[in-house]
C-alpha positions in Angstrom: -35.7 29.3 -45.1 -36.0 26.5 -42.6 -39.3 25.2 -41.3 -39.3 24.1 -37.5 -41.5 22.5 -35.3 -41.1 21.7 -31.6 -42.9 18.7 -30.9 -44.9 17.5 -28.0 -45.9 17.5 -24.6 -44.7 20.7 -25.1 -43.0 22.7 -21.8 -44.8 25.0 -19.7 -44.0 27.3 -16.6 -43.3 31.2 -17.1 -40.2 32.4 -18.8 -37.9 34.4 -17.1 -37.8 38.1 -17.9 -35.4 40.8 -17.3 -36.3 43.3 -14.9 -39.0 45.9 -15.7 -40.2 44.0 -18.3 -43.7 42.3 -18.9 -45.2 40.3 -21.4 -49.2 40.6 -21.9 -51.8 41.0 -24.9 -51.8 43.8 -27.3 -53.9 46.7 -26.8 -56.0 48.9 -29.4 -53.9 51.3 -29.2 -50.5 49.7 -29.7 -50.6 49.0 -33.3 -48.5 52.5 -34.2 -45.8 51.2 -31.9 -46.7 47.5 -33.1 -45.4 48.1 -36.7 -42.9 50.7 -35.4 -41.1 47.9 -33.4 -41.6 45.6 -36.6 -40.2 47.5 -38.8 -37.2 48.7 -36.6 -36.4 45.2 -35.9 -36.6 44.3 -39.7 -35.4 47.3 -41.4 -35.1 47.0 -45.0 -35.8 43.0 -44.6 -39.5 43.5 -44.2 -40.6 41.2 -46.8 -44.0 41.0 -48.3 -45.1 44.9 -47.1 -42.9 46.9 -49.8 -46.3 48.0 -51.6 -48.1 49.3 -48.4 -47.6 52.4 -46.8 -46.8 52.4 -42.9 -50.8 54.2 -42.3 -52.4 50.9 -44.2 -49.9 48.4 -42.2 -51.0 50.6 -39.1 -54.5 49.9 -39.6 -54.0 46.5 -41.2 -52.5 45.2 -37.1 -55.2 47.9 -35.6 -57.9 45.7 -37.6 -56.7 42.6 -36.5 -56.3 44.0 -32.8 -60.2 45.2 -33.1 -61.2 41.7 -35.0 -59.9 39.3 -31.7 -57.3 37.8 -34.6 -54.5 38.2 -32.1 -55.2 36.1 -29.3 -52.2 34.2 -29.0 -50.0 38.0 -29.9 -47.9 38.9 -26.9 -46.0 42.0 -26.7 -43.5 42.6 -24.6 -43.2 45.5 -22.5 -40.9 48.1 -20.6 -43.2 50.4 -19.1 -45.3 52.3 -22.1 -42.9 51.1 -24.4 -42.6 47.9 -26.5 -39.7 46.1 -26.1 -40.4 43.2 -28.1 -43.5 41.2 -29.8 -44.5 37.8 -31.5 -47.6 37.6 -33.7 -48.9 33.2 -33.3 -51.4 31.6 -34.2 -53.6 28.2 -33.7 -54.3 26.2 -36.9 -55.6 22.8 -36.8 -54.4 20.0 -39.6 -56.0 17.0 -39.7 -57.8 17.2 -36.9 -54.5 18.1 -34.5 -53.9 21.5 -33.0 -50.5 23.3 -34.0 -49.2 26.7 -33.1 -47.6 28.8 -35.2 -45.4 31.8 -34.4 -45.0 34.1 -37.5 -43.1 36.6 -36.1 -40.6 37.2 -33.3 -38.7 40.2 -33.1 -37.0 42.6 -30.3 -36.9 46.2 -30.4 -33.4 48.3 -30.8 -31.6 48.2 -27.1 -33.7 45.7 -25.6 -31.5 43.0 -28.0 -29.5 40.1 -26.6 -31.4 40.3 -22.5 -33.3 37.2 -23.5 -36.9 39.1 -24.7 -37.3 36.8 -27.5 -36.9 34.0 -25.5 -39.2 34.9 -23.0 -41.4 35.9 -25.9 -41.3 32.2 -27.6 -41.5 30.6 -24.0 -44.7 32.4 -23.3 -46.1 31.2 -27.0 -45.6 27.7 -26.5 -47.2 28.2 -22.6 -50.1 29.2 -24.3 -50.4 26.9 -27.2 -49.9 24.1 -24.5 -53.0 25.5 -22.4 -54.9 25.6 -25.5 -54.2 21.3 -26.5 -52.0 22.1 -29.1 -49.5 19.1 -30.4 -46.5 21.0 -31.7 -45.2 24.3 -32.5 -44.2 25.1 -35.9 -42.3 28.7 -37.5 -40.2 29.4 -41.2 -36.8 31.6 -39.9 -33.6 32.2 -42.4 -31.7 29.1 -42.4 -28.5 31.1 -42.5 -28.9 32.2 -38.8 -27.9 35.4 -39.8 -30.0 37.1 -37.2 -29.5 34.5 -34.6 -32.9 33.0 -34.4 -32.6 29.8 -35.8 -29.8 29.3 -32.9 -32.3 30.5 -30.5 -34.8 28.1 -31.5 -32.7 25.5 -31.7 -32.0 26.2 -27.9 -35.6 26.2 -26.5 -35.8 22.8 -28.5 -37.1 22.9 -32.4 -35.7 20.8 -34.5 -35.1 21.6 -38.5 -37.9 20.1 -40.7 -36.8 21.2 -43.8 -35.0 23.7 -45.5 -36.2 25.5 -48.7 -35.4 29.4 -50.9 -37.9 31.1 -50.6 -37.0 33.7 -53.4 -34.3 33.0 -56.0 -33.2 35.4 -58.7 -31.3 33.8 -61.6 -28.3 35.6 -63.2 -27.6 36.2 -66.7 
């Protein structure tokens, strides 16, 4: 895993999008397609959920929708469907604000049109409206999905690397 953080003044202005496509706040009724898009964009790499069924992660994001815990979640849509999402978050440390993105991921066919992007662009918009000092994520160090490269490109800079799970043979 690396741990990156993008440090301050952090940019603002609205991301470009690709046509037809608009970013905005998740709705109480979008936590079906929520976790659908999750786990379509993870597939068998959803770490951590293994033990719950897709109904108790359903109404595990619905909760958090109803509960106002997803202020800085933007999902990205194409008309009624989702096209891509990121789950942040503000945490404070030491008395300094710091946003963290959790999750960034892009629905199957809307890959590659720069939705994450956008997506992560937006997130750091907002953390900068709200005072926050940096931006900090985990992604898989061995870029095997791209995103550390994409990160890399809107400006973070590796903190640290780390396993995060290690099995040992024999």
């Amino acid at each position: 895993m690396a741990h990156m953080r993008l440090a301050g003044p952090l940019p603002t202005g609205a991301p470009a999008l690709p046509s037809g496509i608009v970013i905005g706040s998740p709705a109480p009724g979008d936590a079906p397609a929520l976790h659908a898009a999750q786990a379509g964009a993870w597939g068998s790499d959803l770490i951590g959920v293994a033990e719950e069924s897709d109904d108790e992660l359903i109404a595990e994001i619905a909760d958090q929708i109803a509960r106002g815990e997803t202020a800085y979640w933007r999902v990205a849509r194409d008309g009624d469907r989702i096209a891509g999402q990121i789950w942040a978050r503000l945490t404070e440390v030491d008395g300094v604000r710091i946003g963290v993105i959790d999750e960034v991921d892009t629905s199957a066919g809307y890959r590659r049109r720069g939705i994450a992007s956008a997506l992560v662009r937006e997130a750091i918009g907002t953390f900068a409206a709200a005072g926050c000092a940096e931006v900090r994520l985990h992604t898989d160090d061995s870029d095997r999905l791209g995103a550390k490269s994409l990160y890399r490109k809107l400006g973070f800079e590796t903190l640290k690397t780390h396993t995060r799970w290690q099995l040992p043979l024999g």
